[in-house]
C-alpha positions in Angstrom: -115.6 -42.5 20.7 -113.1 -41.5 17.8 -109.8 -43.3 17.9 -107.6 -41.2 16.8 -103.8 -43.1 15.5 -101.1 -42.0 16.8 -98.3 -40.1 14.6 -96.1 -43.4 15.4 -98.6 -45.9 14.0 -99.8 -43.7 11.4 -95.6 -43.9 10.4 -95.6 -47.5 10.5 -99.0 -47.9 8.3 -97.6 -45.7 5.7 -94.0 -47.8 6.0 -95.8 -50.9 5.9 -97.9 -49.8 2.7 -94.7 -48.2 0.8 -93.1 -51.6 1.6 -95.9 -53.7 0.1 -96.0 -51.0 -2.8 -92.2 -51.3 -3.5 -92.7 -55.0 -3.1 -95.6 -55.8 -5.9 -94.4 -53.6 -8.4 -90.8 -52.4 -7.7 -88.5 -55.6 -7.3 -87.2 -56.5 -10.3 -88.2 -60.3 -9.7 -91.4 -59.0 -9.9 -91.1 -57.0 -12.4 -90.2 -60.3 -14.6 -93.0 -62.0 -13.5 -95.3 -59.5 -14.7 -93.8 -59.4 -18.2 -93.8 -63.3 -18.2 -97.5 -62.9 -17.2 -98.0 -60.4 -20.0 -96.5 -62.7 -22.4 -98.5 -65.8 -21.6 -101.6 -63.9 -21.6 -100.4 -62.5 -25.2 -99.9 -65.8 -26.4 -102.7 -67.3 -24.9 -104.9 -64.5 -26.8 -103.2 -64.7 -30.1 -104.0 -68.9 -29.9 -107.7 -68.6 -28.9 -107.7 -66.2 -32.1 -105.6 -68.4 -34.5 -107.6 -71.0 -33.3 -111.2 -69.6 -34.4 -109.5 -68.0 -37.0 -109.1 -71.8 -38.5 -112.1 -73.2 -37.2 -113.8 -70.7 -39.3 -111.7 -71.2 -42.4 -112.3 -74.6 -42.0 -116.1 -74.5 -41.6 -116.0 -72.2 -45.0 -114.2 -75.2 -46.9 -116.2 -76.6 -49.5 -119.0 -74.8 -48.0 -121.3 -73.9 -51.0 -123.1 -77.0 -52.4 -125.5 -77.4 -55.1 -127.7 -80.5 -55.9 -128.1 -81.7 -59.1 -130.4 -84.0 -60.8 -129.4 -84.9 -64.5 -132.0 -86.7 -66.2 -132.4 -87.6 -69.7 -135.3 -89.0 -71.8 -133.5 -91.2 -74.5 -132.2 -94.3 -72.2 -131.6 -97.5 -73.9 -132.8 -99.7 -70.8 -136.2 -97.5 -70.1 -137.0 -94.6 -72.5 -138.7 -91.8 -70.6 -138.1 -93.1 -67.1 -137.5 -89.8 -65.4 -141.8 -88.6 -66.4 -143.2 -92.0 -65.3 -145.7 -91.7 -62.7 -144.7 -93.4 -59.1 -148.3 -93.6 -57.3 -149.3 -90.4 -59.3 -146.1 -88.7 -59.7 -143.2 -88.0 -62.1 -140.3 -90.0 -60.5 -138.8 -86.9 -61.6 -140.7 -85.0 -59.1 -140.2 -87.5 -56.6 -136.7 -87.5 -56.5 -136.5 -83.8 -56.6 -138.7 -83.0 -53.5 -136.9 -85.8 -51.2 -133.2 -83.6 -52.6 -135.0 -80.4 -51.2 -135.2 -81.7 -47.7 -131.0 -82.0 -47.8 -129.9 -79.4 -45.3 -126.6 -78.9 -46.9 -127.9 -78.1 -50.3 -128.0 -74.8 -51.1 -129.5 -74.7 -54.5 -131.5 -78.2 -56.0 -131.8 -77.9 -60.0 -132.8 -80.2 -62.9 -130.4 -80.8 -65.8 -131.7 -82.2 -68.7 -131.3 -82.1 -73.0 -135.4 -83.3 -73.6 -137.9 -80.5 -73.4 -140.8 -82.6 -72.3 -138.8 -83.2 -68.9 -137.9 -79.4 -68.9 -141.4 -79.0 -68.9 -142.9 -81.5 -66.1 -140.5 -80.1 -64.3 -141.2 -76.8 -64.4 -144.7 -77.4 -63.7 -143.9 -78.9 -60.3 -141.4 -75.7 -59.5 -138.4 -76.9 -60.2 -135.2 -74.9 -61.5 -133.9 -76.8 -65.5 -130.7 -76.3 -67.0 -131.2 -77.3 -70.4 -128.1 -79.0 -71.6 -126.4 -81.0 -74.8 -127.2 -83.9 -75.8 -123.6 -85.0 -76.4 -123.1 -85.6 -72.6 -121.8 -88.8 -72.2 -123.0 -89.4 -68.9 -124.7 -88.0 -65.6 -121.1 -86.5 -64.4 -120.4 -84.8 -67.9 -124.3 -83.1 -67.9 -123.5 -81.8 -64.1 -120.5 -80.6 -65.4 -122.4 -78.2 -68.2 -125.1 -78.0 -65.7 -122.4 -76.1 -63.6 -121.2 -74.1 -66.2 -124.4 -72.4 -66.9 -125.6 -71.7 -63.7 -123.7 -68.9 -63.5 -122.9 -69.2 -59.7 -119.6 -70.4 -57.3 -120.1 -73.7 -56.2 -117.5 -75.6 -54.0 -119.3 -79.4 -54.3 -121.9 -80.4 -57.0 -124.4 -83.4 -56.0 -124.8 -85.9 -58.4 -128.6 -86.9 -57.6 -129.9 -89.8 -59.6 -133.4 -88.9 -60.8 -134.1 -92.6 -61.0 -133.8 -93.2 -57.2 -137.4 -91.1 -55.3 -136.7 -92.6 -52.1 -133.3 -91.0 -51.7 -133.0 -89.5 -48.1 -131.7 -86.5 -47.2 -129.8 -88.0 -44.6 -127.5 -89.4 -47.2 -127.0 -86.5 -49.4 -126.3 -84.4 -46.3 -123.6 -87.5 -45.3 -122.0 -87.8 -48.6 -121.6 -83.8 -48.4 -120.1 -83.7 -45.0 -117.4 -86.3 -46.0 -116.3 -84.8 -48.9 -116.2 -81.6 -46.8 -113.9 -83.6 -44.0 -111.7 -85.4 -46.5 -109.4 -82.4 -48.3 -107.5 -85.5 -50.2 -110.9 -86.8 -51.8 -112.0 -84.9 -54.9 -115.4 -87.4 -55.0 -117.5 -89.5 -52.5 -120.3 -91.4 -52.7 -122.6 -93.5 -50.7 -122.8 -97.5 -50.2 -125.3 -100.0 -48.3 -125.4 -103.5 -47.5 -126.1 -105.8 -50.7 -129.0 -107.9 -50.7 -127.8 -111.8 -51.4 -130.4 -111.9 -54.1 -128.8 -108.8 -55.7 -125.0 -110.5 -56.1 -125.2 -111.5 -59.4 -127.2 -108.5 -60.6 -125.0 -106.3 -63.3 -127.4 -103.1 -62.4 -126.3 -103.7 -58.9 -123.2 -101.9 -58.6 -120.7 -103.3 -56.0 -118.0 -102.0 -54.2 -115.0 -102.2 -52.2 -113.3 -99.8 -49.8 -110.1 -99.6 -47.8 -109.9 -99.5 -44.1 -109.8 -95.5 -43.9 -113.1 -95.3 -45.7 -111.8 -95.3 -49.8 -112.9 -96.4 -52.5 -110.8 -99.4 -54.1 -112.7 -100.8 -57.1 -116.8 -100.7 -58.1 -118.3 -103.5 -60.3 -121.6 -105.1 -62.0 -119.9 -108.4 -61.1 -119.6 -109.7 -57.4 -116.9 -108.1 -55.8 -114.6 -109.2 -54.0 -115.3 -112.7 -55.6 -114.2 -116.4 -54.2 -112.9 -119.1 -55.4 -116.0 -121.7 -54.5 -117.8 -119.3 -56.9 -120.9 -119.0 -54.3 -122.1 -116.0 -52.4 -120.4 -116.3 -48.8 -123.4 -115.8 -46.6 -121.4 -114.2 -43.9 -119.4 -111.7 -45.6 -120.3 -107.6 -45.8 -120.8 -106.9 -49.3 -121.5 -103.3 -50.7 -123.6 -102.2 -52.8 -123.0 -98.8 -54.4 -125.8 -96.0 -53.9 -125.9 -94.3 -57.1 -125.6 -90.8 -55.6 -122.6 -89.3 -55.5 -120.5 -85.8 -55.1 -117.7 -83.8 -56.6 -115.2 -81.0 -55.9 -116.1 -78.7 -58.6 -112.1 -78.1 -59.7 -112.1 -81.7 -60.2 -116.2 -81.9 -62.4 -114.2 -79.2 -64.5 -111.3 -81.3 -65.4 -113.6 -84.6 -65.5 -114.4 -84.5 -69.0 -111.0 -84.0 -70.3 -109.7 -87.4 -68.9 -109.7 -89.8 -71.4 -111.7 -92.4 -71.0 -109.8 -95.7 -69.3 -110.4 -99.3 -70.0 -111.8 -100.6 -66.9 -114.5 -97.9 -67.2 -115.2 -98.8 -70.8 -115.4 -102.6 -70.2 -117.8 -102.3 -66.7 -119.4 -98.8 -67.7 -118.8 -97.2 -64.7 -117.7 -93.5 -64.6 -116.8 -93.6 -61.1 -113.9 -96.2 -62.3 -112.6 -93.3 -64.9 -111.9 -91.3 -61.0 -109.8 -94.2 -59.5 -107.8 -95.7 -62.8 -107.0 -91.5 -62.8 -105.4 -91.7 -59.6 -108.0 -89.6 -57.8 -109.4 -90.5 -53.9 -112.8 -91.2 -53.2 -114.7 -91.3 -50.3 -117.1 -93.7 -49.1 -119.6 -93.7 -46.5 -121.8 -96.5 -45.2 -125.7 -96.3 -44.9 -128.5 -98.1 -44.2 -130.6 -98.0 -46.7 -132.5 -100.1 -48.5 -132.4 -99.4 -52.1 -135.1 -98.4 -54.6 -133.5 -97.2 -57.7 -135.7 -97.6 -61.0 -133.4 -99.3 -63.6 -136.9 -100.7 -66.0 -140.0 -100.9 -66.2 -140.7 -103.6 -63.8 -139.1 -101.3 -61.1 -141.6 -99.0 -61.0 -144.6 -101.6 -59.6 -142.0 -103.4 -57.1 -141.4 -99.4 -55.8 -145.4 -98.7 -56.0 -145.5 -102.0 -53.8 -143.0 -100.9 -51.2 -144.3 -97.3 -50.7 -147.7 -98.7 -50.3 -146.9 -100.7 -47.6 -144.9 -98.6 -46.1 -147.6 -96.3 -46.2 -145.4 -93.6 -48.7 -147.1 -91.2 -50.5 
């Protein structure tokens, strides 16, 4: 059966609904509210945008990184170290495929003033920058290195050809906290010394401050006691020769005079802090193989063999 509504209810339906009409969208309370709404909504739009709007901005910051590995042929400790074979390889080679497997590098070269490494290294496919011989230092021939590459760069990667058992891990840390750190034009890495190691000049120590800076580095034992003795129980660092810059500061590096307490420990890294510069420091654990002479190279040909390292 059709029910059929009467003209009486069909009036009161159409009241009722005119009411609720006039009441949603026709009191000016209402009215208010919807603008407030509109506002909020506006506002909450314009943040979620602002906010990715930074985030990306952010993520671009220092984002394009090359790796570079400065190594020279005339050192005074160990001529020719970066071509001496490690269990049948160039150490240069050695140290070069371990900086490929950095996932923030976007570009891995070879800097070097001797032809003979220019050549090895080419052999094994790497990219050479050939460079002066009047760099003073691995910093300086990053610097040129830079220079002639002929592409933007945001960080440069000091890689120490004389350390093959670098890990990735820690270039790709070192990166990230120079990335994080907008008032740190360097960083570098640091690991636990070995007690045996304290009174070792090669051995570069360090010391950092509470948020993670760098205070002072040294051959001697630092910070030092007054019994004299290594204190068993205290955390000293050793430095990780491995390091990173902002490129605007590499460009400037070489015109800062050079400062006494780099002179008298030879340590360029000293050159950035007597400057008034901030560097960054991370913690690793790692234990160090660096190849300062020629006894080096059988202790590191004894390691990887037990370790099974090829």
């Amino acid at each position: 059966m059709a029910i059929c509504s009467s003209p009486s209810s069909s009036s009161s339906s159409s009241s009722s609904s005119s009411s609720s009409s006039t009441s949603s969208f026709g009191s000016p309370n209402n009215a208010k509210t919807w603008i407030i709404h509109g506002i909020v909504a506006g506002v909450a739009i314009a943040a979620a945008v602002g906010a990715r709007a930074y985030m990306t901005r952010f993520n671009k910051f220092r984002s394009r990184v090359v790796g570079i590995i400065p190594a020279r042929y005339a050192s005074s400790r160990f001529q020719g170290k970066p071509l001496v074979e490690i269990l049948g390889k160039p150490m240069i080679q050695r140290t070069w495929e371990r900086a490929k497997l950095a996932a923030t590098l976007d570009h891995v070269v070879v800097a070097t003033d001797d032809e003979k490494i220019a050549d090895c290294c080419r052999q094994f496919g790497a990219d050479v920058i050939m460079t002066s011989e009047s760099c003073r230092n691995g910093t300086e021939r990053c610097n040129e290195a830079l220079q002639k590459l002929g592409k933007k760069y945001d960080i440069v990667v000091n890689i120490q050809g004389d350390e093959p058992l670098v890990e990735p891990e820690i270039i790709d840390g070192i990166v990230k906290a120079l990335q994080a750190a907008p008032d740190a034009v360097f960083s570098t890495a640091v690991t636990s010394l070995k007690p045996e190691d304290a009174h070792d000049p090669n051995r570069v120590k360090c010391v950092v401050d509470n948020r993670g800076y760098a205070i002072y580095f040294s051959r001697g034992l630092i910070p030092f006691n007054k019994s004299g003795k290594v204190n068993q129980q205290f955390p000293y660092l050793l430095h990780l020769g491995i390091q990173s810059y902002d490129t605007k500061f590499l460009k400037i590096y070489p015109d800062l005079q050079p400062t006494p307490l780099q002179l008298e420990e030879d340590l360029e890294q000293l050159k950035v802090l007597e400057n008034g510069y901030k560097m960054k420091v991370i913690k690793v654990d790692h234990e160090a193989h660096g190849v300062d002479t020629p006894e080096d190279v059988g202790k590191i040909e004894s390691f990887m063999r037990e370790r099974n390292l090829s």
